[in-house]
MIPA-376411 format. One line per field, with one value per residue (C-alpha): residue number from 1; residue in one letter; chain; x negated, y, z. Coordinates in steps of 0.02 Angstrom, whole numbers. Layout:
REM residues N
num = NUM|...
residuo = a|...
cadena = A|...
c1 = X|...
c2 = Y|...
c3 = Z|...
***
This chain:
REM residues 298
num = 1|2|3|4|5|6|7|8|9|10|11|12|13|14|15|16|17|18|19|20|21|22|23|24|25|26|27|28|29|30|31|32|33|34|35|36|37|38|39|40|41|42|43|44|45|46|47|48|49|50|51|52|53|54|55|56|57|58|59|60|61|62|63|64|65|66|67|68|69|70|71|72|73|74|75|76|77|78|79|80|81|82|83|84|85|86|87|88|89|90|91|92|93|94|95|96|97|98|99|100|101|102|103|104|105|106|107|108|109|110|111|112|113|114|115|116|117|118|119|120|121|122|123|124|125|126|127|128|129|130|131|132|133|134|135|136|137|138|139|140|141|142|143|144|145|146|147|148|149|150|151|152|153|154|155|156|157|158|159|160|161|162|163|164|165|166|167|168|169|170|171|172|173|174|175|176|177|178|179|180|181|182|183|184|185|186|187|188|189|190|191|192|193|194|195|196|197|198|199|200|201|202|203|204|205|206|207|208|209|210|211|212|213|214|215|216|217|218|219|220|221|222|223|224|225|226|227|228|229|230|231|232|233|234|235|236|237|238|239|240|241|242|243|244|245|246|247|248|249|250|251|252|253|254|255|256|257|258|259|260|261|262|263|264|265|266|267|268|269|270|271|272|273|274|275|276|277|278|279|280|281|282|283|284|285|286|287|288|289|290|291|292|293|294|295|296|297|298
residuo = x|x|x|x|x|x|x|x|x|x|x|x|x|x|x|x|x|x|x|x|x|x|x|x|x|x|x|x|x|x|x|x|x|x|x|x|x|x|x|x|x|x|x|x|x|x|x|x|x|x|x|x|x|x|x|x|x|x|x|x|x|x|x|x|x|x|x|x|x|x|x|x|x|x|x|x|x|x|x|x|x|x|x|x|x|x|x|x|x|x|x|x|x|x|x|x|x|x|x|x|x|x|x|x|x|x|x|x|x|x|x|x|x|x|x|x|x|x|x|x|x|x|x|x|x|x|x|x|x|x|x|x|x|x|x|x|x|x|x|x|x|x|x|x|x|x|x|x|x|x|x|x|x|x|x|x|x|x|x|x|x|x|x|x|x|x|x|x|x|x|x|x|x|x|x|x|x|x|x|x|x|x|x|x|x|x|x|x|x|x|x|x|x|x|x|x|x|x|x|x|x|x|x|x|x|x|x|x|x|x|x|x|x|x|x|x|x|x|x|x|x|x|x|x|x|x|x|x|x|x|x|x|x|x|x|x|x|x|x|x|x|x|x|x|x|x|x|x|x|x|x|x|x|x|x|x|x|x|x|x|x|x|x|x|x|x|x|x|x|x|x|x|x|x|x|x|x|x|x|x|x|x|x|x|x|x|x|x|x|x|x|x|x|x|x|x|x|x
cadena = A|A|A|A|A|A|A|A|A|A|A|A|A|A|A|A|A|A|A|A|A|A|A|A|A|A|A|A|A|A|A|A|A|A|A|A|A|A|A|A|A|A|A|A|A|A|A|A|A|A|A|A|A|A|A|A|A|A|A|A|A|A|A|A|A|A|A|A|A|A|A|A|A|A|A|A|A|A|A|A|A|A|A|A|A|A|A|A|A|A|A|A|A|A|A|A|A|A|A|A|A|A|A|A|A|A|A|A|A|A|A|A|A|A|A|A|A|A|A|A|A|A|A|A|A|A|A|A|A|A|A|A|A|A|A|A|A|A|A|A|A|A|A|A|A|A|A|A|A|A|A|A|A|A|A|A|A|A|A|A|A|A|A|A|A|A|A|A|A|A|A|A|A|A|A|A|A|A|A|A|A|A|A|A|A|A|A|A|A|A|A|A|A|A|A|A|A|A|A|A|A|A|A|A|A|A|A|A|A|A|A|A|A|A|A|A|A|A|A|A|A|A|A|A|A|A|A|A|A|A|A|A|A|A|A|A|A|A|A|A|A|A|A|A|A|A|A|A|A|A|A|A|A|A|A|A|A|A|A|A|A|A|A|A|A|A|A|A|A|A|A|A|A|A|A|A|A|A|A|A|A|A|A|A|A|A|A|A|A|A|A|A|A|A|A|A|A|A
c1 = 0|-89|-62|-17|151|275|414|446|584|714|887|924|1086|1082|1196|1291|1146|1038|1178|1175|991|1054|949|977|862|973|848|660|545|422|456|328|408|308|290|417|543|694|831|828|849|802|952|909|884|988|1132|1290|1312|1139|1120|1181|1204|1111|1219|1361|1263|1321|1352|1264|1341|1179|1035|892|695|653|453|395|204|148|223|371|548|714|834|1027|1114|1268|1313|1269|1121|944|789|627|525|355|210|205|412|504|696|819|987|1120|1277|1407|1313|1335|1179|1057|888|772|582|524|491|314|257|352|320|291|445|460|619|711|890|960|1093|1156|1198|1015|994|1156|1109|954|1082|1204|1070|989|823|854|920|1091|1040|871|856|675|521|359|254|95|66|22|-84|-19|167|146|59|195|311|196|199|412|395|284|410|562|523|443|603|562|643|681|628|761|688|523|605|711|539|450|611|614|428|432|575|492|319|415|492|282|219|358|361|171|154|251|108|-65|-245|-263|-105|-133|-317|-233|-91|-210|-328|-176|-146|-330|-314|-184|-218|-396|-318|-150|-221|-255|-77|-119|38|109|56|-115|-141|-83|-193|-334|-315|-256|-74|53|168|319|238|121|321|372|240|228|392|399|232|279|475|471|420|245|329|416|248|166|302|300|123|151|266|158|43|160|222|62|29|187|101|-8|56|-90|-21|138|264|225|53|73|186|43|-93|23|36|209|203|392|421|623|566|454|591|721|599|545|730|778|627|656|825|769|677|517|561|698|573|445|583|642|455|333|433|387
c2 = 0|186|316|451|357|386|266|148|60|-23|-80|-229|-280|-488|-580|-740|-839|-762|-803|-986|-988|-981|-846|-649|-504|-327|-212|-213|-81|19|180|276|378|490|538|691|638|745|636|430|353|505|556|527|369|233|192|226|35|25|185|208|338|225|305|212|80|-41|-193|-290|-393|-489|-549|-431|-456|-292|-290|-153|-145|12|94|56|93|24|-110|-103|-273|-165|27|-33|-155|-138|-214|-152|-181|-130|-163|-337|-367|-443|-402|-532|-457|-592|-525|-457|-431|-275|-167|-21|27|185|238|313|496|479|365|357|185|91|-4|-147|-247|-362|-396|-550|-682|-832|-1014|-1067|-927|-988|-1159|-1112|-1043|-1157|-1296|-1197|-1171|-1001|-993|-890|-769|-731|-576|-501|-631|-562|-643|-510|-410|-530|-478|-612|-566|-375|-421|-522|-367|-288|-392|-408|-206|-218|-350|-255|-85|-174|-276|-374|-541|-693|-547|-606|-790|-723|-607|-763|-864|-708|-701|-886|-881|-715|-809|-982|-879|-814|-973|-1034|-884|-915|-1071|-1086|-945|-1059|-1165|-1136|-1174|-1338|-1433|-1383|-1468|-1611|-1657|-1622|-1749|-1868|-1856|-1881|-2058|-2102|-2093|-2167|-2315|-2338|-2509|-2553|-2596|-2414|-2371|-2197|-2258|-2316|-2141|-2070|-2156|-2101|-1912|-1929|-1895|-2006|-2073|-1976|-1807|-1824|-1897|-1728|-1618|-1695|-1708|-1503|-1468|-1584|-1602|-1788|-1920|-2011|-2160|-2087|-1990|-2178|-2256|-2116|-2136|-2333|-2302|-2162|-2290|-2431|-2332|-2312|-2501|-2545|-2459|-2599|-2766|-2865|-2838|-2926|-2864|-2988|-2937|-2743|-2775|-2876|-2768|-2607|-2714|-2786|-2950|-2985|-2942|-2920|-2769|-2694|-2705|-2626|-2479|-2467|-2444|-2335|-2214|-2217|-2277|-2398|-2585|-2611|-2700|-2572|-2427|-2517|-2550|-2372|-2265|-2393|-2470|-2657
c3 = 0|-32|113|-19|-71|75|-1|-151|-185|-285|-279|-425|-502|-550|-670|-636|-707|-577|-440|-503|-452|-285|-207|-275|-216|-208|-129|-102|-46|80|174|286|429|493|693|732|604|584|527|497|396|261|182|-23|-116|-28|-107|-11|60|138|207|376|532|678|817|704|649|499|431|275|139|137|214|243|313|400|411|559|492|606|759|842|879|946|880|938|933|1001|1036|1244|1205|1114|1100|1094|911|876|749|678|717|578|583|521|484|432|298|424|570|646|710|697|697|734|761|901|862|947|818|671|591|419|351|224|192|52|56|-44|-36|-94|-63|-54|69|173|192|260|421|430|456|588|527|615|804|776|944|882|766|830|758|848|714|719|544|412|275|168|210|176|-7|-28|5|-112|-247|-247|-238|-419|-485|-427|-510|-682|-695|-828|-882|-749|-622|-498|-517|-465|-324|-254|-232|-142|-7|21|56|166|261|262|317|463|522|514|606|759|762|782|917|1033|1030|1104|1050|1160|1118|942|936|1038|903|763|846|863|663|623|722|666|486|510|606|479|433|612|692|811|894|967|1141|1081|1019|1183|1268|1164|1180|1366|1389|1437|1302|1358|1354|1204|1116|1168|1104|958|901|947|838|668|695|692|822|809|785|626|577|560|467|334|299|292|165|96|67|1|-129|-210|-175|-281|-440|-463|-543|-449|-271|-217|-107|29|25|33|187|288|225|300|470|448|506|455|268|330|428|316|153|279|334|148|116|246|219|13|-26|-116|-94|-150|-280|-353|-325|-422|-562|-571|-554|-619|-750|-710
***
């Protein structure tokens, strides 16, 4: 971003063949307000549906990520309640939610924000990727986030063909990036280093029968716990982290013609061939033999 521009941005129309995409971007952009301010949000430039009085607040027809890069301000979830926001705070505002938003006059701050919708973009909520109370994700300022911001700013005000396509992929990343950042602060250095350890075993010991427990034991934490914090970190259970790389590895067995089904079971540690077709088919949806058929052509 250059210091000498104080604000860029763009509001986009899409067509239905950019709705069917799934994912539409309808504003993208950068504003600098500086310390002092006399009125917010500046009166010129915002079309009449995004601008807003924030002693009245508003409410969206679409999703928007509102990126506090410098300074810091206040966020009002209602006229009575509010929320503190500084530098590094990314703002998710959901279609119909009602709130408002203003920088502290001491500081001013650096805004940057994309609004879009969508079915893609609504699935994403209704499957709670998102916790519904949390609006405020303290995620630091990312260099790779703001040139993403950037970038969708260049894309935006060139609008050239398949522009929303290329928009649609920047918001689903800046969203996706923002679920990382989160997620990962929960986390600190040691328990990180501890499940990363855990996945190294277990991948260098696949072949060797190593359970969840046996890797517990080896990075010492009892089962229960080192269940728990795994399952947090990856989202799945060791147990379920093993079998996935089992079949991982069985699927890339099946491609040969020399090795029989029988034998990629024992070789994977599966004792009874029963168990290992009815993991194979549970993980896959298919048994070995049918996913041999259908992506090897045998």
């Amino acid at each position: 971003m250059r210091n000498e521009i104080k604000k860029n941005y763009k509001y986009l129309i899409s067509s239905q063949k950019d709705k069917d995409w799934g994912i539409t971007v309808n504003t993208v952009g950068y504003e600098i307000i500086e310390k002092n301010y006399e009125t917010y949000p500046p009166r010129t430039g915002h079309p009449e549906q995004f601008f807003f009085t924030p002693s009245r607040g508003r409410k969206l027809d679409s999703y928007q990520l509102l990126y506090i890069i410098k300074g810091k301000g206040i966020f009002f979830t209602s006229p009575e309640d509010s929320i503190d926001i500084k530098e590094g705070d990314m703002i998710i505002l959901r279609p119909n939610q009602w709130h408002s938003y203003m920088p502290d006059k001491k500081t001013g701050w650096t805004e940057m924000w994309i609004g879009f919708e969508g079915v893609n973009m609504d699935s994403r909520f209704k499957n709670n990727f998102f916790n519904k109370e949390q609006i405020i994700y303290r995620i630091s300022v990312q260099d790779n986030i703001v040139n993403l911001y950037n970038q969708a700013i260049k894309v935006a005000n060139e609008e050239k063909a398949a522009c929303q396509q290329y928009l649609a992929g920047i918001a689903n990343l800046i969203l996706g990036m923002t679920m990382y950042y989160d997620y990962n602060r929960c986390f600190d250095t040691v328990t990180e280093e501890q499940i990363d350890k855990a996945k190294i075993i277990i991948r260098e010991n696949l072949l060797k029968g190593i359970t969840a427990k046996d890797v517990a034991s080896q990075i010492n934490m009892s089962y229960s716990w080192f269940r728990k914090l795994f399952k947090d970190y990856t989202g799945v259970s060791p147990a379920h982290y093993i079998q996935e790389l089992k079949i991982q590895e069985a699927k890339q067995l099946l491609a040969s013609n020399k090795i029989k089904i029988k034998e990629i079971s024992f070789f994977l540690g599966f004792d009874d061939i029963t168990y290992f077709l009815k993991v194979f088919k549970k993980y896959t949806g298919y048994t070995p033999l049918e996913y041999k058929k259908t992506f090897y052509n045998s």
